[in-house]
Each structure stands twice: as C-alpha cells, then as structure tokens.
LUMDREN-301807 format. One record per residue (C-alpha): residue number from 1; x, y, z negated. Coordinates in steps of 0.001 Angstrom, whole numbers, plus 524288, in hexadecimal, padded with zeros to 5 digits. Layout:
REM residues N
[site NUM,[X,Y,Z]]
...
END
This chain:
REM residues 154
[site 1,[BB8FE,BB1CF,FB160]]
[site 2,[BB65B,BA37D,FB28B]]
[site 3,[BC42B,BA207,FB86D]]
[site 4,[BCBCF,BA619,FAE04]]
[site 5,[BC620,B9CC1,FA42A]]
[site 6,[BCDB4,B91A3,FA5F8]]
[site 7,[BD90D,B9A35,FA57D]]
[site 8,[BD5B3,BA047,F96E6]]
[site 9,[BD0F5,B938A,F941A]]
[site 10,[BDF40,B8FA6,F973A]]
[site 11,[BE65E,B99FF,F8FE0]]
[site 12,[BDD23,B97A4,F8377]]
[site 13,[BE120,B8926,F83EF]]
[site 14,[BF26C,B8DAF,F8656]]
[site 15,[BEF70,B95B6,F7A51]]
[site 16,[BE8E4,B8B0C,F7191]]
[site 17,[BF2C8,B81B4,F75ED]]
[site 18,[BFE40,B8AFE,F71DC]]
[site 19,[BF74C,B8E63,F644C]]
[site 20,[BF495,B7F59,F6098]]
[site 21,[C01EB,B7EF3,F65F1]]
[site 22,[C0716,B88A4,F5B9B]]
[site 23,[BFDE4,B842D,F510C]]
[site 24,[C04AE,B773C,F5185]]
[site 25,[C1165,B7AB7,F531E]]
[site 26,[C1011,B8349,F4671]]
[site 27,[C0932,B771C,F3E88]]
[site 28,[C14A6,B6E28,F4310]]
[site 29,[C219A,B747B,F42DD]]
[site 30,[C20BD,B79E6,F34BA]]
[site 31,[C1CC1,B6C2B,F30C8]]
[site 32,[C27F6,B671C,F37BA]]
[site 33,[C3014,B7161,F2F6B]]
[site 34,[C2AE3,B6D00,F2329]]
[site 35,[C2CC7,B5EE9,F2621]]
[site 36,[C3C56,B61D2,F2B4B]]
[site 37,[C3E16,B6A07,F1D92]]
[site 38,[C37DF,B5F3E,F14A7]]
[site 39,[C426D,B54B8,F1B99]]
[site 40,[C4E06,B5DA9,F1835]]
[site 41,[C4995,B6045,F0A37]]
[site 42,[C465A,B5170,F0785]]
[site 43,[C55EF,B4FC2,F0B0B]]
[site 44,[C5A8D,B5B39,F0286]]
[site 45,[C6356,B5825,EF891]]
[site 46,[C5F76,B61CA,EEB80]]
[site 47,[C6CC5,B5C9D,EE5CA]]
[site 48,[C7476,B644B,EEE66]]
[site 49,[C6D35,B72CA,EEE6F]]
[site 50,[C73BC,B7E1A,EE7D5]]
[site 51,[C69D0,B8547,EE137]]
[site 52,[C6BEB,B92BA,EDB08]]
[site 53,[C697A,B9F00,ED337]]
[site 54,[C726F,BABEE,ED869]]
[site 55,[C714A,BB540,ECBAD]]
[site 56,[C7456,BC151,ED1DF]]
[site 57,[C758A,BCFA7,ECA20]]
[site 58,[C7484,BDA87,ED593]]
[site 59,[C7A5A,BEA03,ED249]]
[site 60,[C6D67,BEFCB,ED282]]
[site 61,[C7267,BFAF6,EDC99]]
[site 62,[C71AA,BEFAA,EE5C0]]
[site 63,[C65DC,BE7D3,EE373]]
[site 64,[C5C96,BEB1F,EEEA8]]
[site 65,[C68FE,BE93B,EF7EB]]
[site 66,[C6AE5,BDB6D,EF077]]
[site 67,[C5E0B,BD760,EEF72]]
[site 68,[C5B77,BD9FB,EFF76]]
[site 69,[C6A15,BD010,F015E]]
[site 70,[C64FF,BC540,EF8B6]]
[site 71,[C5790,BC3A7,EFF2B]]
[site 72,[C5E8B,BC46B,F0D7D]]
[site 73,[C691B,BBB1B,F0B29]]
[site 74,[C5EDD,BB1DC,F02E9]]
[site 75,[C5650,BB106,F106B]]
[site 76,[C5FB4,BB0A2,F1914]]
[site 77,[C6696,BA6F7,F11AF]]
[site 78,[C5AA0,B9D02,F10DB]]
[site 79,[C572A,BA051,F1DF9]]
[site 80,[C6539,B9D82,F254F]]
[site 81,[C6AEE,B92CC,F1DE6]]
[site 82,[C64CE,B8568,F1C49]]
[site 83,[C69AB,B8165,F10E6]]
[site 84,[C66B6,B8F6E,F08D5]]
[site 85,[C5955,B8A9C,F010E]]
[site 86,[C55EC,B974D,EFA02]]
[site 87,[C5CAC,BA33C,EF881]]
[site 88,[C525D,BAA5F,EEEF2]]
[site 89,[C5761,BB68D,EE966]]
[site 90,[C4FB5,BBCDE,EDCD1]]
[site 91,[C4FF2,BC9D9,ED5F1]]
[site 92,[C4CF2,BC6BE,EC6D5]]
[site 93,[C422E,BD104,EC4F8]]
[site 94,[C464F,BD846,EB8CC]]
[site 95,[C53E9,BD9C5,EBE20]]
[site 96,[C53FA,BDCF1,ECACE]]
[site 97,[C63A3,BDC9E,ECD95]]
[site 98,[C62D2,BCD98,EC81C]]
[site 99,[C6106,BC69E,ED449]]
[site 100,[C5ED8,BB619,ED2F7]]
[site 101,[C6139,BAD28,EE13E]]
[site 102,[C5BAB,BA02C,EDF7B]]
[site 103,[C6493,B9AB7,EEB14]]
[site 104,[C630E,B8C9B,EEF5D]]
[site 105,[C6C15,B84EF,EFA96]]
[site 106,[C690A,B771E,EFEBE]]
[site 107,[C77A3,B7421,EFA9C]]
[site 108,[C86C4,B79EA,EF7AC]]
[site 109,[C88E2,B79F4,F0636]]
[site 110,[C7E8E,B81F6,F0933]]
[site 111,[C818D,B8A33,EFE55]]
[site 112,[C8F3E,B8B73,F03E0]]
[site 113,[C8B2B,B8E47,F1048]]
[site 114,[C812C,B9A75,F0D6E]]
[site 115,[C8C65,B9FE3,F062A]]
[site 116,[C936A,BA1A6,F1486]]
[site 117,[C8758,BA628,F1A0C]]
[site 118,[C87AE,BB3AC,F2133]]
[site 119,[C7CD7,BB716,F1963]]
[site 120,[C808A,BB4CE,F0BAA]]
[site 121,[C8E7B,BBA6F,F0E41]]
[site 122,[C8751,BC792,F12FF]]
[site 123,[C7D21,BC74D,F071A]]
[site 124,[C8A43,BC1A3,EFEB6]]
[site 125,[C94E3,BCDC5,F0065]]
[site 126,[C8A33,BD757,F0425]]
[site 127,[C84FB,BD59B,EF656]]
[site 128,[C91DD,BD1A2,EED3B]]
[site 129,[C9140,BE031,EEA1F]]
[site 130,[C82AF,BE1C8,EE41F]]
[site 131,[C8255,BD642,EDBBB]]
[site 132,[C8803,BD794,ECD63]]
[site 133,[C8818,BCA39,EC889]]
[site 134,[C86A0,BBD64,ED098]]
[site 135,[C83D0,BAFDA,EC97E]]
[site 136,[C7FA0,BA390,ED1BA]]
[site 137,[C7822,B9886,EC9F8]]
[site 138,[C79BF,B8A60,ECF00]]
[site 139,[C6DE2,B845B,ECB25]]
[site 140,[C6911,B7583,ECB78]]
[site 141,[C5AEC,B7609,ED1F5]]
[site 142,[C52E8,B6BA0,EC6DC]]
[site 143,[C4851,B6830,ED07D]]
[site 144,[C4E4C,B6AE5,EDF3B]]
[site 145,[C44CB,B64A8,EE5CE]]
[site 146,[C3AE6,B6CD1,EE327]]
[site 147,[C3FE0,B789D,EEA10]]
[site 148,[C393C,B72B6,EF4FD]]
[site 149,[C2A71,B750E,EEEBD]]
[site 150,[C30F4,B825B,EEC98]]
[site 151,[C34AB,B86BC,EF6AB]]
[site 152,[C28E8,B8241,EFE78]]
[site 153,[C1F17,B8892,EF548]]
[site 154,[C2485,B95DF,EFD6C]]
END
C-alpha cells in the first residue's frame, strides 16, 4: 500500500492543478470579454444607429407559423451578424395577430446588410404571405446611451 501513495498523492496534486487551472481561466477570460466589449461601446457612435418599431398585422390562420419565423430569424439575426443589436419581436397581448419588433442596428450599413442575409430572405418571402399589413417606424432613440445599462441588466 505504502507504494502507491506517492502516486495518488501525485494524481490528487494533476487534478488540483487542472481545477485551479480551470477556476482561473473562468475568472479571467470573461473579464477579458467584458473589458474588450466596454472598449468597443466607448467608440460607438449612437448618431449613426437605426433604431425601429416593425408594426406588423398577421392573418390569424397563420399566427403560430409567424410567431415561430419571427423569434428564429430575431436570434439568429443577433447571433450571426455583428452589427444586428436587438431583434425583439412582441405579441401585444389583447391582440394576438398584432405583432411589435423593436429592431435596433449599430448603423444603415448594417441595416443594409441583414437585409441580404440568408436568414432574413428565408424568414422575408417565407412569411410575405401571412402578414396583412406591414408598417416600419424610424424612431430617434432620446437617451441611446443608456441601452447599455439595459441591456446589461439581462
């Protein structure tokens, strides 16, 4: 027995090696990530971001087949393209084929560019059908800078 002691002794020091490892490599990197995201925002220009309301009246036939294409394409959208902000779409509760997308794009180009996205050109003509009226607000955010406190109270 007394000669495998040093050995467990070893293995129990690998493995509290690789957890402080992991520990620290957790504490670090999403600090690093916070620090890399705070640099980009202190650059952004609020001038230049195109900020939105869709007002969107669905055929009520077709609502639970629209309602399942706006939350994809509002994901995937955020998640794929760096300049899509917030895609949020909203079902006004006492009428459910009124739909509301608060849609926000760091700028025109970016705007421009998610319109050419596979995505939105699926969600875009597989939808044209189901939606009765289609109205898109321009909007001028009054306080853009605090979409940041928003967005991080998530």
């Amino acid at each position: 027995m007394k000669n495998y002691i040093p050995h467990i002794l070893g293995a129990v020091f690998v493995l509290v090696v690789i957890g402080a490892w992991m520990l620290i490599a957790r504490v670090i990197k999403p600090q690093e990530e916070v620090q890399q995201m705070t640099e980009v925002m202190d650059t952004k220009d609020y001038s230049q971001m195109l900020v939105r309301i869709a007002e969107i009246e669905v055929y009520e036939q077709y609502l639970d087949e629209y309602l399942a294409a706006a939350k994809n394409v509002g994901s995937e959208s955020v998640a794929k393209e760096e300049g899509v902000i917030c895609i949020f779409p909203m079902q006004v509760k006492d009428e459910p084929t009124t739909i509301r997308i608060v849609e926000i794009y760091r700028d025109e180009t970016a705007y421009k560019a998610h319109l050419q996205t596979e995505h939105f050109l699926k969600y875009k003509q597989g939808t044209l059908h189901m939606v009765k009226s289609l109205r898109l607000v321009d909007t001028h955010p009054l306080a853009p800078e605090a979409m940041e406190q928003i967005f991080k109270k998530l």
